[in-house]
N, C-alpha and C positions, 0 to 999 in steps of 0.2 A: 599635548606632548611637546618636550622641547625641540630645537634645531637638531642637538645632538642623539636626542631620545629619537626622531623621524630619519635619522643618518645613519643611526648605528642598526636599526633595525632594517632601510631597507637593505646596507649590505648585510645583513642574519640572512639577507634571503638567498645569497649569493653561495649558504653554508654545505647544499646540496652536492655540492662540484666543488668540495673545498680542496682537492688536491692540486687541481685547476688552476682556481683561485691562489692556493700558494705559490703554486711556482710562477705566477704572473706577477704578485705579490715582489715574491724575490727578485723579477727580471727587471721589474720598477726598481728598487733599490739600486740596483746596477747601472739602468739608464739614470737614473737623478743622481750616480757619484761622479759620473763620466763628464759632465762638464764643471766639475770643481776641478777634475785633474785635466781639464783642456785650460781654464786658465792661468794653472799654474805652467804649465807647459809655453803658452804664450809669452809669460813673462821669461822664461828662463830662455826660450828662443832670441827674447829680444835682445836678453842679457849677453846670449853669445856672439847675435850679430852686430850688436854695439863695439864688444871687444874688439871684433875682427878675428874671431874664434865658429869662422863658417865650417869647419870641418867637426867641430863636436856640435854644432845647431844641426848637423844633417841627420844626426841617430833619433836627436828628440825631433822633429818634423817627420820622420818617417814612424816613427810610434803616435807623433799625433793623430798623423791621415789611418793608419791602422784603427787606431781608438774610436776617429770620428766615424770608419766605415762599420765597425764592427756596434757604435751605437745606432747604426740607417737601419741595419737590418735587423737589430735587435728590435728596435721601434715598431717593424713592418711587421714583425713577428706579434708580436705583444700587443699591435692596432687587431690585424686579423685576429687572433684568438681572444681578445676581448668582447670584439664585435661579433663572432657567433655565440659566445659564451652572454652578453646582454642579449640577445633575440632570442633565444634561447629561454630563457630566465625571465623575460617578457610572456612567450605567450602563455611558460607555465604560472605566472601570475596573472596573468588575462583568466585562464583554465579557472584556475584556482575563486577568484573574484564569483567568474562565470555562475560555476555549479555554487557558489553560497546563496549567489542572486536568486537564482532559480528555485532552492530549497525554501526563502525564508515566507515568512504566511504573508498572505493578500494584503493586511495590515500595512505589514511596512512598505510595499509597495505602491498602497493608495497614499502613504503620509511622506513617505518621496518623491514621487511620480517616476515613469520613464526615463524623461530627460535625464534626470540628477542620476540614476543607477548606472545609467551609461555613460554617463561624465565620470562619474566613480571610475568607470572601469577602465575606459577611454586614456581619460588623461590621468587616470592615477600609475597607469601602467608605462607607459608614452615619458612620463617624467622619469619613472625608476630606471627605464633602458636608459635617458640621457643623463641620469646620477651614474650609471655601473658605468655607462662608458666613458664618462669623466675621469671617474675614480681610477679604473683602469690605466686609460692613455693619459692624461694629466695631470689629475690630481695627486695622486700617490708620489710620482717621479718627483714634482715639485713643493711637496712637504717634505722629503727625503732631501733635495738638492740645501732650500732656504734651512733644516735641520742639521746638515752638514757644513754649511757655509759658515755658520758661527765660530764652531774650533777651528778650523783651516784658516777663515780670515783672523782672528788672535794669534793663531800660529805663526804671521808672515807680518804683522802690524797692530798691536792694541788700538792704537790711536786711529788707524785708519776705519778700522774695525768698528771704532764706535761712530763713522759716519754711516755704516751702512744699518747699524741698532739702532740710530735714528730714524733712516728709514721706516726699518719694518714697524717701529713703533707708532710713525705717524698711518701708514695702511692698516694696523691694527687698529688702534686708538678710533681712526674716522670709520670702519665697517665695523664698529663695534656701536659706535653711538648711533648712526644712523638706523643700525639694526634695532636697537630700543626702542627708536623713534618711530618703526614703520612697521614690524608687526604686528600690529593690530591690526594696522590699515590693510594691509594684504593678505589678511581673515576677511575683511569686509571685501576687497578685491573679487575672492573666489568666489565670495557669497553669490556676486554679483554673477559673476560668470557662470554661477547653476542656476542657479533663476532663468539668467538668458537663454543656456540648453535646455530647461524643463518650459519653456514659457514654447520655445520653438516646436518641441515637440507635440506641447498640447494643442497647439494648432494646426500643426500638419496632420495629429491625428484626427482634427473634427475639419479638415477642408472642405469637405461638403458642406455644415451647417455655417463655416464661413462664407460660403460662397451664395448659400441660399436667404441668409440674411444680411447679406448686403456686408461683410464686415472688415471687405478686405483693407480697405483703406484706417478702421480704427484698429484693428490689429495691430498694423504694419505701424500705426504713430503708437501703439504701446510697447512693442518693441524698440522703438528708434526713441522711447521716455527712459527705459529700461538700460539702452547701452549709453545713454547720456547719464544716466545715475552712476556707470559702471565706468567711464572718463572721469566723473569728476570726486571719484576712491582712488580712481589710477594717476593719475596726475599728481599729486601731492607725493609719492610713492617715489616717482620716475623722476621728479625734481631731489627728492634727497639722494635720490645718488647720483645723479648728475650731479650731484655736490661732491660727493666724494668721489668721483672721475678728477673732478680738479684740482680737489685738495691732493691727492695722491700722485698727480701730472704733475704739479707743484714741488712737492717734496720729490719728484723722480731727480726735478729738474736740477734743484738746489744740491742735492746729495750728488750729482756727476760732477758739478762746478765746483763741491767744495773738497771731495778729491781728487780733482784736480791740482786745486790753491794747494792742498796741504799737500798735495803729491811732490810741489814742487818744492815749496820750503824743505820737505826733510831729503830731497835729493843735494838741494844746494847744501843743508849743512854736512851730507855723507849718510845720514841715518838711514837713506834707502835708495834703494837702485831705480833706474828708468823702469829695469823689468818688473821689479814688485808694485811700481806704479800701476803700469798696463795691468796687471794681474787683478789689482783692485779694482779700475776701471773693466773689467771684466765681469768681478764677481758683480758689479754695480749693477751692469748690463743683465747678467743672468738676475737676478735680487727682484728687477726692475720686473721683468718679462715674468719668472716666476708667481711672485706679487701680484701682480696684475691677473693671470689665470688664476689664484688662487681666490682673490677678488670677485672674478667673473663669474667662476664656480659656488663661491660662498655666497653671489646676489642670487645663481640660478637657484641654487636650493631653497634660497630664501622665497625664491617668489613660485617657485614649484613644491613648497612646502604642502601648501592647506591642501591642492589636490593627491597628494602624495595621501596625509593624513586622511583626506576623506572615501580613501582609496581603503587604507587599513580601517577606517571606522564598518566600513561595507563589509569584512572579512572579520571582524569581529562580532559582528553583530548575530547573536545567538537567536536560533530558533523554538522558540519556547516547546514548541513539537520535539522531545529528543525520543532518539532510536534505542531502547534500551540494549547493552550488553548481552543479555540471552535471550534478547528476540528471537522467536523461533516464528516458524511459518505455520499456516494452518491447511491441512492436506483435508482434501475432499468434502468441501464447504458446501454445505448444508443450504446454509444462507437464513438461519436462526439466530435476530435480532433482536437484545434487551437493552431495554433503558431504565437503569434502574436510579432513581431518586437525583438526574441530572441537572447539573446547575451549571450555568457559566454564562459571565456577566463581563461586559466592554470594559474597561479600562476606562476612569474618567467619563461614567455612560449609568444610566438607570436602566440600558437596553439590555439583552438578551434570553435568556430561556430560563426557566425555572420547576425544580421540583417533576423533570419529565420523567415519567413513571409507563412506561408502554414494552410491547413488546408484537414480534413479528415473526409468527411461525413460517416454515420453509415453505414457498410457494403463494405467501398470502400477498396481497397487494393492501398497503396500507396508503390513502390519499390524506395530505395536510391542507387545510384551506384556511384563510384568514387573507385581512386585510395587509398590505403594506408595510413591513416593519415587526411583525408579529412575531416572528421568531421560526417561521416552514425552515428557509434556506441554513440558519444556524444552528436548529435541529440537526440539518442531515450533511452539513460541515463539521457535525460534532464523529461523526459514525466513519468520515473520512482521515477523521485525523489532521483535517489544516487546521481546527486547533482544537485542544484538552480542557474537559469540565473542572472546576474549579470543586466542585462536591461529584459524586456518584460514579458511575461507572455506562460503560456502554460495551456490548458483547455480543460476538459472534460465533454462534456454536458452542456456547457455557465458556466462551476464552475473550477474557479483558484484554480490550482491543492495541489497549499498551502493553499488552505482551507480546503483541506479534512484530513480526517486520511490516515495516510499511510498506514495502513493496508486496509481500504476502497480500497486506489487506485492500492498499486500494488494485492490485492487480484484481482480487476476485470482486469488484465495485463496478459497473457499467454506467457512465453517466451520461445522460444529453442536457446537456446546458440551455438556459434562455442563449446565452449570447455563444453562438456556436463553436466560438473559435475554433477558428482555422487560419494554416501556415501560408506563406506564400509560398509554395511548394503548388505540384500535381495534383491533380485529383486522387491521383490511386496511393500518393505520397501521404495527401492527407489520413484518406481512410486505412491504411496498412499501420498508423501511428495503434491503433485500436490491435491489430495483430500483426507485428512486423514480418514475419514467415507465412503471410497469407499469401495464396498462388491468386493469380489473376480470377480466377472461377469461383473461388469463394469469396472475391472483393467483388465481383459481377454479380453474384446471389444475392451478398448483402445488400447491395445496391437495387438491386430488382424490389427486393423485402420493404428497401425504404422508399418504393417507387420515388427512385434518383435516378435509376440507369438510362428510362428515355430521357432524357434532358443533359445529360454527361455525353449519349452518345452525336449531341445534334452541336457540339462544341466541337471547335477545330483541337482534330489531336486527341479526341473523346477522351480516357483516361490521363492522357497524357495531358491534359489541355492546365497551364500553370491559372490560379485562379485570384490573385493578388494579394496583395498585403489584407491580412482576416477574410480574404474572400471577397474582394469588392468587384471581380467582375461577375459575379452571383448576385440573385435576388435576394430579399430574405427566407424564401421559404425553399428556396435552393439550399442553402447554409444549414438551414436546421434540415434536411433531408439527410444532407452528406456526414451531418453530425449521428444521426440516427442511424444511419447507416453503419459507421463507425462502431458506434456503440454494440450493434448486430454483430459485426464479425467480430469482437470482443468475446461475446458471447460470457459473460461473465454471471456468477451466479447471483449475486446482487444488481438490482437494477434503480437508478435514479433516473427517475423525469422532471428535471427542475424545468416545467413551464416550456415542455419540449416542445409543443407545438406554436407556441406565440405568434408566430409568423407564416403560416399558413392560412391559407383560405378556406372555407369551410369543406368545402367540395374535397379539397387536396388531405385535409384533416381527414376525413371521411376513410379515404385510404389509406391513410401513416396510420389511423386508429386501429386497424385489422396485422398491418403489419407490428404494431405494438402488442397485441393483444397476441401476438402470437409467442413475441419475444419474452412474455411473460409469464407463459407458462411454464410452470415447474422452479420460476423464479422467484425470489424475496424482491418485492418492487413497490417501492415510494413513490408519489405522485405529488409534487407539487405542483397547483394550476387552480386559474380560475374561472376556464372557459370550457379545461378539456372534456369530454366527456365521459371518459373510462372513470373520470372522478366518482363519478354515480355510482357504478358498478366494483366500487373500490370493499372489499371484505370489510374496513373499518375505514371510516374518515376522522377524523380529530378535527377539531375548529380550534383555532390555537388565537389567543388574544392575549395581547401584551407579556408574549415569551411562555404564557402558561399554557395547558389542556383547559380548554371550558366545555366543550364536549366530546362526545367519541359515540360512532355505533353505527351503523346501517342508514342509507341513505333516506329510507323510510321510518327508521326509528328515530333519526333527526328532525327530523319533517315533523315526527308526532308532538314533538318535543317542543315546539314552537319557539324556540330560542335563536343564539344568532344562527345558527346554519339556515334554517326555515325563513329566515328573513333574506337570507342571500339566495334562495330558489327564490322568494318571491319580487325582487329585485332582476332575477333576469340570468344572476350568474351562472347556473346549473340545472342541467339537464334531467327529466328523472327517469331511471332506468327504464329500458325496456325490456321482456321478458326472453322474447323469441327473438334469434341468434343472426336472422337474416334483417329481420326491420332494426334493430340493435345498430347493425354496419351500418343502415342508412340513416339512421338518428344523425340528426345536428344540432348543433349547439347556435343558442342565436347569440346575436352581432350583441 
C-alpha cells in the first residue's frame, strides 16, 4: 500500500463520527486562516505606526488580540475534542483487530506467533491515535495555513512570493527524495522490530525450559544479535533525515535573509512598504514552522507506516472458516455424527486426512488411535469447524455442519484438550468459561465430578484462588482436572477427549476415568489417546495411519485382526477391557 493509500484509509476510519469529524475539519480551516490574517494585520499595524497614525493602529490591534484570543480557544476546543475523539477510535480499532485475532484458525497464528499479533495490534493502533491526532491538531491547520499562503502572498508581492515557493519547493523536493531513498529500509526497520516482539515473547513464554537448560545467558546474546541487526536498518534511515533537518534549516535560513535583502531594495525604490515587509517576514516565519510540522508529520507517518499496514494486513486477513448468511442453529442435538467421504489436506503439506468415511450414532463413544501426525486431532478439528474439508461433508443430526451457526455447533461440542488451557483468571472464572450463568453449586459439582474440588479447596482463596498465566501455579494434572471439569458443567451433548488425561497419574486417572464415564453417557464422545483407558471400552476404535481409516471395530475384533492396532496392545499402549464394572474402575493402564 502506498504513503497516501496507508493515510487515506487510516482517516476512512475516522468515517463513523464523521459529523464530528466535519465540524473539526471545519474548525481547522478557521485556525489555519487566522494566522495569514495576523500577518497581514502586523504589517498594516506597522504601516500605521510608522506614519504616526496611532489612533487607526489601535482598531487593528484590538481585532488582532480579539482574533489571537478567539484562535486559543478555538485550539483548546478542537485539542480536547480531537483527543477524545482519537481514544476513542483507538480502542474501537484495538476491538476491531481484537475479535479478528481471535476468530482466525490456529494456522495463522502458529505462522505469526504471539508476539507479532500483538505488535499488530499494539502498535498498529498506538500509531493511528498519533496519525488522527496530528491530523486533527496539526496537520490539517497547517496544509490549510501553507494552502492559503500562496494567493495572499501574490496578493501583497509576486517577487517576494517567489522566495517563499522557493522555500516550500526545496522542503518538498528534499522529503520527497529521501522518502524514495528510505522506504524500503523502514520495511525492513519493522521487520526488525516484530522479530524483536515475537522472539521476546517466545521466550518469556518457555521461561522455565530457559531456565532449566541453562539458556539464559544465550538467549539474552540473541536478542542483543537481533537489536544490533535492528540499529544497523535504523541508522542509515535516521541519517537521511538528519539530512534533510539541514537541508530545510538551510533553506529556512537563506529564504529569511533573502527577504530581507529584497525587502529592503524594493522599499528603497518605493515598491513596498516596511509593513508588507514585516508581513512577509511573517508569512516566512509561519512557512517556516508550518513546513517543518508538516515535515515531522510526513517523517512520523513515514516511519509509523509498516506497523500501521501490518495493523490492516491483521484486519484483513480472512478466515477461510466463513459463517454462512442463513446459518441457522440446530435445536435439540441428538449428537448424531457423519463423515462422509472427508478430505482435507495442509496447504504446501502431503499431511492431513483422507477419504474419512465413519459415522457416530447418539451416545456412541467412538476412540481414534494412531501414531503422531496421523490425522486423530484433524479429524475432530474437521467436526469443529477451525477448519473446512476440501471434499465431503461432515454432519450433525442429517445437518451440514456449514449450515449451521458456529456458535450453535461448537456451543453443543464439549472438549478437554491435551494442553488445558486456561486464563490467568480464578478458578471459578476459569471453569464458568464452559457455562457462564453457572451458580457456585454447579461449578462445586462439576468440580467434585472432576475430583478438582479437594485441591481447589486447599488453595488460598479456594475458588477464588487466581491461577497464572495458562495455569502455572497448577500442576499438570491439576490443569487437565479443571479442564475436565469445565467441560462437565458445559454439559454439552457432544464430547471430545483430545488426550484428556496426559497429565495425570495413573491412580488420579483411575478416578477422572469414572467421572468420564459418567459424562458420557447419553453423549456422542470421541476419544483421542494413547494411554487412556476408556479407549478399550470405546463402541468403535479406528486406527488412523497417514490421515486414512486402516482399521475400525471392537477392541477384540482388532486384536483378532493382528494388524497395526494388535501391535500397539502388544507394545504396551492399551488396556484390554474388562468385563465387570467395579474391576473396570480399578483397571490401569501401564506407564
Amino acid at each position: 500500500m502506498t504513503l497516501w493509500g496507508t493515510y487515506k484509509r487510516a482517516l476512512g476510519l475516522l468515517v463513523p463520527e464523521k459529523w464530528l469529524v466535519s465540524g473539526l475539519v471545519a474548525s481547522n480551516v478557521v485556525i489555519g486562516l487566522i494566522p495569514l490574517a495576523e500577518a497581514i494585520l502586523v504589517g498594516r499595524v506597522t504601516d500605521a505606526l510608522k506614519e504616526g497614525q496611532g489612533t487607526a493602529a489601535f482598531p487593528l490591534i484590538g481585532f488582532w488580540a480579539a482574533l489571537g484570543l478567539f484562535s486559543i480557544l478555538a485550539s483548546v476546543i478542537v485539542a480536547v475534542a480531537a483527543d477524545r475523539l482519537a481514544h476513542r477510535r483507538r480502542l474501537m480499532a484495538m476491538s476491531t483487530a481484537f475479535e479478528r485475532a481471535i476468530n482466525l484458525p490456529l494456522s495463522y497464528h502458529a505462522r505469526k506467533g504471539s508476539g507479532t499479533v500483538i505488535r499488530a495490534i499494539q502498535q498498529g493502533t498506538d500509531c493511528l491515535f498519533g496519525l488522527w491526532l496530528a491530523f486533527m491538531r496539526e496537520h490539517l491547520a497547517s496544509l490549510v495555513s501553507v494552502a492559503f499562503l500562496v494567493p495572499t502572498a501574490l496578493s501583497v508581492d509576486a517577487r517576494m512570493a517567489a522566495v517563499l515557493f522557493g522555500l516550500g519547493a526545496v522542503y518538498l523536493a528534499a522529503n520527497m527524495y529521501v522518502f524514495q531513498r528510505t522506504i524500503g529500509q523502514q520495511a525492513e526497520v519493522e521487520r526488525y522490530h516484530r522479530d524483536l516482539t515475537g522472539r521476546v515473547g517466545d521466550v518469556l513464554g518457555n521461561v522455565t525450559v530457559v531456565q532449566s537448560y541453562v539458556r539464559l545467558e544465550a538467549e539474552a546474546q540473541a536478542l542483543r544479535n537481533v537489536m544490533s541487526e535492528l540499529l544497523a536498518a535504523q541508522y542509515p534511515v535516521l541519517t537521511w533525515w538528519a539530512f534533510v533537518t539541514i537541508i530545510t534549516r538551510a533553506a529556512s535560513t537563506v529564504t529569511m535573509v533573502a527577504i530581507f535583502a529584497l525587502g529592503a531594495v524594493l522599499v528603497q525604490r518605493g515598491e513596498l512598504t516596511i509593513g508588507q515587509v514585516i508581513t512577509f517576514v511573517t508569512f516566512a516565519t509561519m512557512l517556516i514552522g508550518r513546513l517543518d510540522q508538516l515535515s515531522h508529520f510526513f517523517l512520523g507517518l513515514f516511519n509509523q507506516k509498516p506497523a500501521i499496514d501490518a495493523y490492516f494486513d491483521l484486519v484483513d486477513t480472512t478466515n477461510p472458516v466463513v459463517e454462512r448468511p442463513d446459518a441457522r442453529a440446530l435445536a435439540d442435538v441428538k449428537g448424531h455424527v457423519r463423515y462422509q467421504d472427508v478430505t482435507f489436506q495442509f496447504p504446501d503439506s502431503q499431511q492431513g486426512v483422507f477419504d474419512l468415511d465413519f459415522e457416530a450414532k447418539p451416545g456412541q463413544t467412538i476412540a481414534m488411535v494412531g501414531h503422531t501426525g496421523s490425522g486423530k486431532t484433524t479429524t475432530l478439528a474437521l467436526l469443529q469447524r477451525l477448519r473446512d474439508p476440501q471434499e465431503g461433508s461432515v454432519s450433525v443430526d442429517g445437518v451440514d455442519i456449514r449450515d449451521l451457526k458456529l456458535s450453535a455447533l461448537r456451543g453443543a461440542i464439549g472438549v478437554v484438550f491435551q494442553d488445558a488451557g486456561l486464563f490467568n483468571r480464578s478458578i471459578a472464572e476459569n471453569l464458568r468459561i464452559g457455562k457462564p450463568t453457572a451458580t457456585d453449586a454447579e461449578i462445586e459439582r462439576a468440580a467434585k465430578l472432576a475430583e478438582a474440588h479437594e485441591f481447589i479447596m486447599q488453595k488460598p482463596e479456594g475458588y477464588n484462588f487466581m491461577i497464572g498465566e495458562r495455569g502455572a501455579s497448577l500442576s499438570g494434572g491439576e490443569r487437565q482436572r479443571l479442564a475436565i471439569a469445565r467441560s462437565i458443567l458445559k454439559d454439552a451433548p457432544v464430547l471430545i477427549l483430545d488426550e484428556a488425561t496426559s497429565a495425570l497419574d495413573v491412580e488420579t486417572e483411575g478416578r477422572i476415568k469414572r467421572a468420564l464415564d459418567a459424562l458420557r453417557k447419553g453423549r456422542t464422545t470421541f476419544i483421542i489417546a494413547h494411554r487412556l483407558s476408556t479407549v478399550a471400552n470405546a463402541d468403535i476404535i479406528m486406527v488412523l495411519e497417514q490421515g486414512r481409516i486402516v482399521e475400525r471395530g471392537s477392541f477384540r475384533e482388532l486384536v483378532a485382526q493382528n494388524g497395526a492396532f494388535a501391535r500397539m496392545v502388544a507394545e504396551g499402549g492399551f488396556t484390554e477391557p474388562i468385563e465387570d464394572d467395579e474391576d473396570e474402575a480399578k483397571a490401569k493402564t501401564p506407564a
